[in-house]
Backbone as CSV, one residue per row, in Angstrom:
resi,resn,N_x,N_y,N_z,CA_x,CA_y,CA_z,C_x,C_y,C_z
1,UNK,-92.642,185.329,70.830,-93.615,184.425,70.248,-93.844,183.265,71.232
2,UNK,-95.066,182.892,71.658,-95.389,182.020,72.536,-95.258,180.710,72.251
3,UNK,-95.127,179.642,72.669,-95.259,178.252,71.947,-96.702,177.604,72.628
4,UNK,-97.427,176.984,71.540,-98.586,176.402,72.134,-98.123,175.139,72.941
5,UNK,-98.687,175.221,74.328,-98.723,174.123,75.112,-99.828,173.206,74.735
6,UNK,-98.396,171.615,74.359,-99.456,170.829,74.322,-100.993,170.294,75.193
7,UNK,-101.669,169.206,75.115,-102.947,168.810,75.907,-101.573,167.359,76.788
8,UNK,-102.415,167.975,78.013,-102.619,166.294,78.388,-103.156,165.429,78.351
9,UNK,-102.095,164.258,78.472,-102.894,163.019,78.174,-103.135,162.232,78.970
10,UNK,-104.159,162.034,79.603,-105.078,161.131,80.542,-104.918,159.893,80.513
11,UNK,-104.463,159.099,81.112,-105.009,157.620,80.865,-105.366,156.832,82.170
12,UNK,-106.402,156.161,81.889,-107.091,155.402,82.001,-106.666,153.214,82.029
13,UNK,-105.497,153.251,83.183,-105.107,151.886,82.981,-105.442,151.032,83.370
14,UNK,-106.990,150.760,83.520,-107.762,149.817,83.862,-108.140,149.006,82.333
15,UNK,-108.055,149.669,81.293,-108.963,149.225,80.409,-107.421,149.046,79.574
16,UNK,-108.284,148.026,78.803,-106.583,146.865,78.061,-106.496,148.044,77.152
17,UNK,-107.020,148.318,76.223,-106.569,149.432,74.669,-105.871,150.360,75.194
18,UNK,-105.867,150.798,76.811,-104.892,152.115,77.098,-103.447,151.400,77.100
19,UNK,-103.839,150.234,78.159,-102.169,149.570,78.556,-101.760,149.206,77.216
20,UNK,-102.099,148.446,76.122,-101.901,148.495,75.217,-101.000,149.179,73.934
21,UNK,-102.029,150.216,74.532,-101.492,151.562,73.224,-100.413,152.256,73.724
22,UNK,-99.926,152.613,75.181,-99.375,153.316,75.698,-98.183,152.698,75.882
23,UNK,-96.752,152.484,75.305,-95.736,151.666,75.815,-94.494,152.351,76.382
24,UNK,-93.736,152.030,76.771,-92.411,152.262,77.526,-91.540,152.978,76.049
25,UNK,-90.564,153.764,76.231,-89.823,153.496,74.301,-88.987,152.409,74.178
26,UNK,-89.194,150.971,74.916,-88.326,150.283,74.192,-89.893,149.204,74.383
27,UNK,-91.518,149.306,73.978,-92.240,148.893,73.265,-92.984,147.739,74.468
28,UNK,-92.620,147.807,75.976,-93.216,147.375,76.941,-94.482,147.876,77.513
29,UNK,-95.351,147.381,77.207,-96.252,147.475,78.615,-96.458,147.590,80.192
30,UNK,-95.536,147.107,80.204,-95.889,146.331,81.446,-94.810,147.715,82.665
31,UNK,-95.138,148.956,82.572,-94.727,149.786,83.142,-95.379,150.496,84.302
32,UNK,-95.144,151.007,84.960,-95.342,151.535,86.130,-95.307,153.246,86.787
33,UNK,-95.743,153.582,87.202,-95.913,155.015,87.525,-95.197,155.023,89.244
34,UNK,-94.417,155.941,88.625,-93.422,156.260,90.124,-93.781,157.632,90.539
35,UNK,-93.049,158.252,91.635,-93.120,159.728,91.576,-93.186,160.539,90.354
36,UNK,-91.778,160.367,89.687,-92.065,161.328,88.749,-91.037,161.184,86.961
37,UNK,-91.718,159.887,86.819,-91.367,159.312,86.167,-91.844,157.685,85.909
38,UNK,-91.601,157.051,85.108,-92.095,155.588,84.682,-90.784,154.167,85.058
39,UNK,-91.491,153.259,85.583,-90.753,152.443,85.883,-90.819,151.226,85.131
40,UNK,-90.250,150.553,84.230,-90.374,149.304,83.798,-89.805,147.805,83.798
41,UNK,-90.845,147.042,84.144,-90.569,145.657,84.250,-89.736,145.101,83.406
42,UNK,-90.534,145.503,82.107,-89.630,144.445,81.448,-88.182,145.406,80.906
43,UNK,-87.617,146.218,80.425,-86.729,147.144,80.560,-85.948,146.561,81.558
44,UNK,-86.258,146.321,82.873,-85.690,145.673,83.786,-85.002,144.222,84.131
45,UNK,-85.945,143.592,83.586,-85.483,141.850,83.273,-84.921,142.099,81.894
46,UNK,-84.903,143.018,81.156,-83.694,142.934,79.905,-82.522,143.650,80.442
47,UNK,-82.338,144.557,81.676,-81.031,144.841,81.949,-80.530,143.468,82.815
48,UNK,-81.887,143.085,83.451,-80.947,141.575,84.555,-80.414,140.721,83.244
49,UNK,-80.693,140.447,82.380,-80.235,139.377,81.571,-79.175,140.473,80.190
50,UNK,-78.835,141.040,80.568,-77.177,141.852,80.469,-77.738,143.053,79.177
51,UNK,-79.102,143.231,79.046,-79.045,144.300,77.576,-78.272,145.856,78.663
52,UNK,-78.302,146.427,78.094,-77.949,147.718,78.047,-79.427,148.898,78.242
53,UNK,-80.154,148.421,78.877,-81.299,149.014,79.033,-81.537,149.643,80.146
54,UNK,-82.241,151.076,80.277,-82.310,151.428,81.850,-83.889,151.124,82.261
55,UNK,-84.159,151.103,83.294,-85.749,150.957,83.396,-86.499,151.870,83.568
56,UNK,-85.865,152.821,83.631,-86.270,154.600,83.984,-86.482,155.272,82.976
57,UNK,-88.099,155.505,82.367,-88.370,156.408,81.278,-88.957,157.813,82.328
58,UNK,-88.551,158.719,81.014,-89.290,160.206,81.453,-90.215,160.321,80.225
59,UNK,-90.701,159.098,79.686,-91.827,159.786,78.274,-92.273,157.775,77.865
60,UNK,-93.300,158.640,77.362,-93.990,157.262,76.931,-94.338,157.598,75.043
61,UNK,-94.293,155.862,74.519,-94.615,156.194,73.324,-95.923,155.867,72.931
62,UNK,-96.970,156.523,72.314,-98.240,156.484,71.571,-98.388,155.300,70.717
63,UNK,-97.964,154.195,70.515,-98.456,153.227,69.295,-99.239,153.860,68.289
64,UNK,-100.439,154.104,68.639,-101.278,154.341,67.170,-100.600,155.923,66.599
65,UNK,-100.167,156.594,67.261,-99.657,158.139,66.549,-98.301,158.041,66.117
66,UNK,-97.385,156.580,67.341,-95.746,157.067,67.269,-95.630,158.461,68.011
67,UNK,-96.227,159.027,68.771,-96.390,160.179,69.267,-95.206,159.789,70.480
68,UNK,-94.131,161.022,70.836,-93.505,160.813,72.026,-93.953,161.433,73.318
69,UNK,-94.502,161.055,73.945,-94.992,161.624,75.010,-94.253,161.973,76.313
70,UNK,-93.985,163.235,76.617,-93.141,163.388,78.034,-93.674,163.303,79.252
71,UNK,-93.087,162.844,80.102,-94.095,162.646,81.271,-95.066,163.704,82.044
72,UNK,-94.066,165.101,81.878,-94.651,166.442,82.250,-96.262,166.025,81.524
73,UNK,-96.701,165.368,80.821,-98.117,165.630,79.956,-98.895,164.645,80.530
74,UNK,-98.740,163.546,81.167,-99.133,162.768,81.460,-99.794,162.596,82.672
75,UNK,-101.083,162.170,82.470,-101.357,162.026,83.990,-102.692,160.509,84.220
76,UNK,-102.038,160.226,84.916,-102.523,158.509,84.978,-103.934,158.905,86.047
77,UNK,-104.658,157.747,86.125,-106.383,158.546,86.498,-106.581,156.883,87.067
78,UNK,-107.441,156.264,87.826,-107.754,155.115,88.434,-109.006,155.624,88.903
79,UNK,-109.902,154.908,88.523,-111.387,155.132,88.821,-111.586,154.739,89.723
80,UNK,-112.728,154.954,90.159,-113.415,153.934,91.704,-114.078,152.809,90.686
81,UNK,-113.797,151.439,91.553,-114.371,150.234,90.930,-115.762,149.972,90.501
82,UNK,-116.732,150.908,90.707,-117.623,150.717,90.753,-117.917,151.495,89.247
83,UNK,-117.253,152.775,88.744,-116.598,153.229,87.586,-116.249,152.821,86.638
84,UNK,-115.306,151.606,86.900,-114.515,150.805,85.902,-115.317,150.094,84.691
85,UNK,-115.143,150.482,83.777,-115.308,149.350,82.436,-115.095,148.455,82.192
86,UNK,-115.849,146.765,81.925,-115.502,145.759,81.906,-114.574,145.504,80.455
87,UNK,-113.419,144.960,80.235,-112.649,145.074,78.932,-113.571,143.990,78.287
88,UNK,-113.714,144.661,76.801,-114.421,143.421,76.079,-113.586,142.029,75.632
């Protein structure tokens, strides 16, 4: 029996509602795209100031679904500027 492969998910991090919606799982923004995997800032300044946090995600979480997203699905997209959407 086959398993349906999920869709990927595109994003688009020029425009605020993606950075937004799209967070780290401990609810940061402010993350980063590495080789092959996600890097986070703030994850990071909560391990410098002693949490127990790593800064290294392999999945991102959906806000509006709670959806867990693995990185295998993910694929980050940067337009040409001339492309870009002004955020309202």
């Amino acid at each position: 029996m086959a398993t349906k492969q999920r869709a990927r998910v595109v994003l688009d991090r020029t425009k605020a509602h993606v950075r937004y919606r799209y967070v780290c799982p401990h609810g940061h923004i402010d993350w980063d795209q590495t080789n092959n995997h996600i890097w986070c800032r703030g994850c990071r300044r909560q391990a410098e100031n002693g949490d127990d946090v790593d800064p290294e995600h392999r999945e991102l979480v959906d806000k509006k679904t709670s959806e867990v997203i693995p990185w295998e699905r993910i694929e980050i997209v940067v337009p040409e500027p001339e492309e870009r959407e002004a955020d309202a």
